[in-house]
N, C-alpha and C positions, 0 to 999 in steps of 0.2 A: 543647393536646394534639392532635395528629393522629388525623385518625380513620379507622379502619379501611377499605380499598376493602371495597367489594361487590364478589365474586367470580361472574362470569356463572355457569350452569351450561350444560354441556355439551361441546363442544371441548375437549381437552386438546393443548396446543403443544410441541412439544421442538423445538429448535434447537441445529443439533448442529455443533459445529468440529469437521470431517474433516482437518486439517493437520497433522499429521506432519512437516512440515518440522523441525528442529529448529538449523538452522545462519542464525540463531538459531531460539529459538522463539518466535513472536510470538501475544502473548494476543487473541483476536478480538472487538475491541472495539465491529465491529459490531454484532456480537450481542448484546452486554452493550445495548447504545443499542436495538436492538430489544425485548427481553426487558423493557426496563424501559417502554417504550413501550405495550406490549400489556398487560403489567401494569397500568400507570394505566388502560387500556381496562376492566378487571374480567376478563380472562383468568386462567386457571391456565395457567404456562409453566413451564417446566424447562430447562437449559442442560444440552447431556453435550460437556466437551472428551475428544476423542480425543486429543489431542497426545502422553500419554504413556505410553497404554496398549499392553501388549503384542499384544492382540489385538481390533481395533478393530471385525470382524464381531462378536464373542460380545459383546464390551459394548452396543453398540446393539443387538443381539439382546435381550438380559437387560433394559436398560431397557423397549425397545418393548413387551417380551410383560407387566414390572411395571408400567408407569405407563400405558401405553393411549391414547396421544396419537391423534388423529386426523387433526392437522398436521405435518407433518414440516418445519419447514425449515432447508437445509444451505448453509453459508459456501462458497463457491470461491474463496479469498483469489488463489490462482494457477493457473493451465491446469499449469505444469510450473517447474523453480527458477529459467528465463532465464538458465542459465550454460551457455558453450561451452569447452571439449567438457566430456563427463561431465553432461549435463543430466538432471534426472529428473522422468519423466512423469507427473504426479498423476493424472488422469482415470480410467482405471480403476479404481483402487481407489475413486473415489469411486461412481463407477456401481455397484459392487458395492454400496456402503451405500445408498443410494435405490434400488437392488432390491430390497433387505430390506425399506426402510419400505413402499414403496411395493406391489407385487408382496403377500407372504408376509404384512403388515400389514394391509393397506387404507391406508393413510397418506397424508392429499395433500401431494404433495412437493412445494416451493416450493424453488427457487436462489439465488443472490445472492450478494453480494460483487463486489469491483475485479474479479475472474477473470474474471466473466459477460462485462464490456465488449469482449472478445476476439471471441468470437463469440456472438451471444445464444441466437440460434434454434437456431446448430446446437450450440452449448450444450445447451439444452434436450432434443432430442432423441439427441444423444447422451448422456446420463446419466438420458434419461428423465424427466427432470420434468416433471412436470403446469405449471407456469409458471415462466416465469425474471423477476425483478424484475431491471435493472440502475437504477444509480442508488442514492441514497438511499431504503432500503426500508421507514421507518416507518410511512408513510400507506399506502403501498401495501401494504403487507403488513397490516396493520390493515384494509383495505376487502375483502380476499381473505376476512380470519377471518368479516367481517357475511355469506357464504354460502359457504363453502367448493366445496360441490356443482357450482356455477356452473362453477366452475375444472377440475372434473377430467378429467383427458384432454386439456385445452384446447391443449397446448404454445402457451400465450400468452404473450408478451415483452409484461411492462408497465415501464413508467417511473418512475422514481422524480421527485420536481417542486421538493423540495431537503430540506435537515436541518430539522428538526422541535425548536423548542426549549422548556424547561420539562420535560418529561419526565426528563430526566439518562440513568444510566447504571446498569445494575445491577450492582454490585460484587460481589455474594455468589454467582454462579454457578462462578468460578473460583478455581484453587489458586493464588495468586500465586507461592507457594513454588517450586512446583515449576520455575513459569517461570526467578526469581530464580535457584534454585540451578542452572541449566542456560543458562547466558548471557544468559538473557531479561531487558526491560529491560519495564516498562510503558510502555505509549504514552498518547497522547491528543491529538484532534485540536482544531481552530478550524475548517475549514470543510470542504468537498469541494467539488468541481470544478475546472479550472483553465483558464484566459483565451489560457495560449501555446500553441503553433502549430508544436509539434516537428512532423517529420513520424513519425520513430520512437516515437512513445509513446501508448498510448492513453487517456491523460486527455485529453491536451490537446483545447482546443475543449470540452470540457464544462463543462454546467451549475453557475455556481457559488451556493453558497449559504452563509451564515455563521452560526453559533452564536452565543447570545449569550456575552460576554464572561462575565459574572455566571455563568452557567449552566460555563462555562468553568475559573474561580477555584474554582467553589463544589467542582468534582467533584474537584481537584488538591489540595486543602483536606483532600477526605475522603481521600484517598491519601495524602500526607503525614502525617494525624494515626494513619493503620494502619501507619508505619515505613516507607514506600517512599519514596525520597529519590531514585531516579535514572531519569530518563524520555527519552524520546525522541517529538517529533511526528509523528502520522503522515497528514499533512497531504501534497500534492502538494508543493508550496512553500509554504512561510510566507507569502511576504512577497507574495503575492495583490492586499494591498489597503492602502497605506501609513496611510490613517487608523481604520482597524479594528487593524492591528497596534500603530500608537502609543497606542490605547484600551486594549487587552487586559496591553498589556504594561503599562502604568503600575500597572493594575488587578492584576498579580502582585507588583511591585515594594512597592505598599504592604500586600500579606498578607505577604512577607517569610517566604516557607514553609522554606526553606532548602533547596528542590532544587533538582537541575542537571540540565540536559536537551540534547538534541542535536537536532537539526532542519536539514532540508532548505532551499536558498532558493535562486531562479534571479538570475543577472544583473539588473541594473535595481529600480527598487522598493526604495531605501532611504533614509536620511538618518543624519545625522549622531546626530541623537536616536534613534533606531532600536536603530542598534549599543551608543551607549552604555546605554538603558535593556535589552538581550539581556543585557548583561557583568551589570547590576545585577539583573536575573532570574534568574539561575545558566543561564544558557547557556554552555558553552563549548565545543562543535563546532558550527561549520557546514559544512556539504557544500553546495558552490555547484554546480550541476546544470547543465552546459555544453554546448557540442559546437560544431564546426568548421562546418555545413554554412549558408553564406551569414550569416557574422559579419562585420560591418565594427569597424574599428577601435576607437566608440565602443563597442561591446558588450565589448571588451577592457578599455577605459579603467573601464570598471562595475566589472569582475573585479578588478582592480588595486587599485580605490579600496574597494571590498569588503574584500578580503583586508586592506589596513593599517587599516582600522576594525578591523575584526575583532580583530587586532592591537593594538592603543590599546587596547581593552577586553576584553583577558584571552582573545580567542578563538579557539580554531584553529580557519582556513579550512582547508577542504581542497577540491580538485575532483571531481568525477566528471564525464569526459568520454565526451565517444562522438565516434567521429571515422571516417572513413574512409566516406563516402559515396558513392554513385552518382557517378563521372566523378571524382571526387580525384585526385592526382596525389604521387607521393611528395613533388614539393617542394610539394606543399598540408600534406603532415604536418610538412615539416619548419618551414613555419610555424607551424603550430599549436604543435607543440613549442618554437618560442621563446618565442610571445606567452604560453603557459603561465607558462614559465621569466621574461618579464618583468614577468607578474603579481607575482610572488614570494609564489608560496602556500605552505602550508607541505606538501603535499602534493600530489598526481594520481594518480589511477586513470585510465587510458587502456583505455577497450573499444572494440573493435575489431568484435565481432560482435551483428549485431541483429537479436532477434528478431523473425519478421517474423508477422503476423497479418493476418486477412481483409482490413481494410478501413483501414490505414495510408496514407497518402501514398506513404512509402519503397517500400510493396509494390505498388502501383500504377506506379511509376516502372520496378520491376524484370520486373513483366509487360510492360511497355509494348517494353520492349528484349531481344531473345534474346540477344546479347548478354552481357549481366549476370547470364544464369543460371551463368554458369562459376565463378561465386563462390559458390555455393549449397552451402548440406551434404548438401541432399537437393532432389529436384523437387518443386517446388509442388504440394501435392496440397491441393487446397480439402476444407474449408472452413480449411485449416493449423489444427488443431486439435495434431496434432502436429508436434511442435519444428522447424521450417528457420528455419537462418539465413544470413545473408549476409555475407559473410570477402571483403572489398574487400582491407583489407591482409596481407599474409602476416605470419605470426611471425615470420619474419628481418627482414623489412623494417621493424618494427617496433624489434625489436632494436638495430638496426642505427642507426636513428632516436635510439633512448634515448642509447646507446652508456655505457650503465653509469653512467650519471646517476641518482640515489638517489633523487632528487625524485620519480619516477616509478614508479609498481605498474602490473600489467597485470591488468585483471581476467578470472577466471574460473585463474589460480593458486592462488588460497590462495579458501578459502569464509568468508562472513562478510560483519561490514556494520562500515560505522568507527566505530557506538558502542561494540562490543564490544572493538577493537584501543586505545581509549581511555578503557577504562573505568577502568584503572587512575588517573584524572585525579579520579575521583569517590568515591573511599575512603576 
């Protein structure tokens, strides 16, 4: 029989999802990973999702003045949606909620989440937190709770050193309902960090670290045996590490949970066995995460051989491309548009506009040249906390490129992500 934690006294923690997005709405699974983490510490924690309350000041208002936390820490999943045009800027309403903790509570506020990696510092002081963790936040956030005081006021940017296994995940802080009934899909990761070397993205080049497989099964186990059959990973890319993924996945194959899940994967990094143990996992989208900027032919040959795996075992590939870079050239898109087309994926999203942040490669290249500012939506105003993007290709030329070939979406048309345009796959 399991036995009871010993519950510290004093600190009381809330960690709160400020995310409001809702196209889709994604459940913050960080925090589930943190909350159970602090938990096994002998913490008293609390989770308050905002995601689908009407009015997200008076509910954290009402909790803060009932439960009396002295820790505040808030998810930043995103700076803002990363769609052009029509983009929407999260930030300030978040600084309004870490006003309240912080300010009118006494509350030390801690940051976190994918959003922080954007910019940390000026993260932090723009939304006023006492520290911004970027990275995986369990240890770190765990060494902040052994003296809170330490931290306040500090705007200190700490690091997270990788995933934290054994711990799990705290399941009971969220309405899964609510998510489910409103396009939501549950997630669940294998690792964080990732090894490629986009220049547009801000994972890339970070820290990676891997969960255990077991720890893995065991948590998709308890989700499955609570009725949820349809998940999505939310992982950078899967396929990170080919002999971690042919572990994990065999290790799904023989629990035989009977759900289906959709997940990211970049070029390179597969095999034969790979695909066919996905098809016998209930995998049946992949989104292959591309883009045109210095691909030689073998990287195409990847996509190709991807795509008809995928294929063989029940899978739909689809792309997500990003194309139109620094010095491209239309007849560089109309390459890309073939070698797409000679893939024979079953699908492409074509973006054209990228968002650009402090400390990308791409936004380095765009400083470096005056030039390339005439492609901008807005001038650079550092620290780019707010939205500028870079629009190399025009919408006709685009167009024009497609030429009404079906094959082809353009993102930032229709809102959403392709588990939801697929879900009907999984009914």
């Amino acid at each position: 029989m399991e036995q009871p934690r010993t519950v510290r006294s004093g600190t009381k923690i809330l960690l709160v999802n400020p995310n409001r997005y809702r196209d889709p709405p994604v459940p913050p699974i960080g925090l589930e990973h943190l909350s159970a983490h602090v938990k096994a510490r002998g913490y008293e924690c609390r989770m308050l999702d905002l995601c689908f309350v009407d009015d997200p000041t008076m509910v954290l208002n009402r909790e803060l003045r009932e439960y009396g936390p002295g820790v505040a820490g808030f998810s930043v999943r995103n700076v803002d949606s990363v769609l052009y045009p029509g983009t929407e800027y999260f930030l300030p309403a978040i600084r309004e909620l870490l006003t309240l903790a912080g300010r009118d509570y006494g509350c030390l506020t801690v940051i976190g989440g994918a959003g922080v990696g954007a910019a940390p510092r000026a993260l932090c002081d723009y939304l006023g937190a006492d520290v911004a963790v970027e990275g995986p936040g369990e240890e770190v956030f765990a060494r902040i709770l052994e003296n809170p005081e330490q931290f306040r006021g500090s705007r200190q940017v700490l690091r997270g050193e990788g995933m934290v296994s054994g711990s799990g995940r705290d399941l009971n802080g969220l309405d899964y309902r609510l998510y489910h009934d409103s396009g939501g899909v549950v997630g669940f990761r294998t690792h964080c960090g990732c090894s490629s070397a986009c220049i547009y993205c801000l994972e890339a080049g970070t820290p990676v670290s891997f969960r255990n497989p077991a720890d893995v099964v065991r948590e998709l186990k308890t989700l499955t045996e609570s009725g949820y059959l349809h998940f999505h990973l939310c992982d950078p890319e899967f396929n990170e590490d080919l002999p971690y993924c042919t572990s994990l996945l065999k290790m799904m194959v023989r629990e035989n949970q009977g759900m289906k899940w959709a997940l990211y994967m970049r070029p390179g990094t597969f095999s034969e066995e790979m695909f066919e143990l996905l098809g016998r996992s209930g995998a049946y989208l992949v989104t292959l995460s591309v883009c045109s900027w210095k691909r030689d032919i073998d990287y195409w040959r990847n996509v190709k051989e991807m795509t008809g795996l995928g294929r063989d075992n029940g899978i739909r590939v689809v792309l997500d491309v990003m194309t139109g870079f620094p010095y491209e050239t239309e007849d560089d898109l109309h390459i890309l548009l073939d070698r797409v087309r000679w893939a024979r994926t079953d699908q492409a999203m074509l973006n054209v506009n990228f968002r650009l942040y402090q400390n990308l490669p791409v936004t380095h290249l765009i400083r470096k040249d005056s030039n390339l500012t005439q492609y901008l939506s807005a001038p650079l105003k550092e620290p780019l906390l707010e939205p500028v993007f870079y629009n190399h290709v025009s919408h006709e030329m685009l167009i024009k490129g497609i030429g009404g070939d079906v094959l082809f979406g353009v993102s930032g048309e229709t809102r959403g992500v392709n588990y939801q345009a697929d879900e009907r796959n999984v009914r």
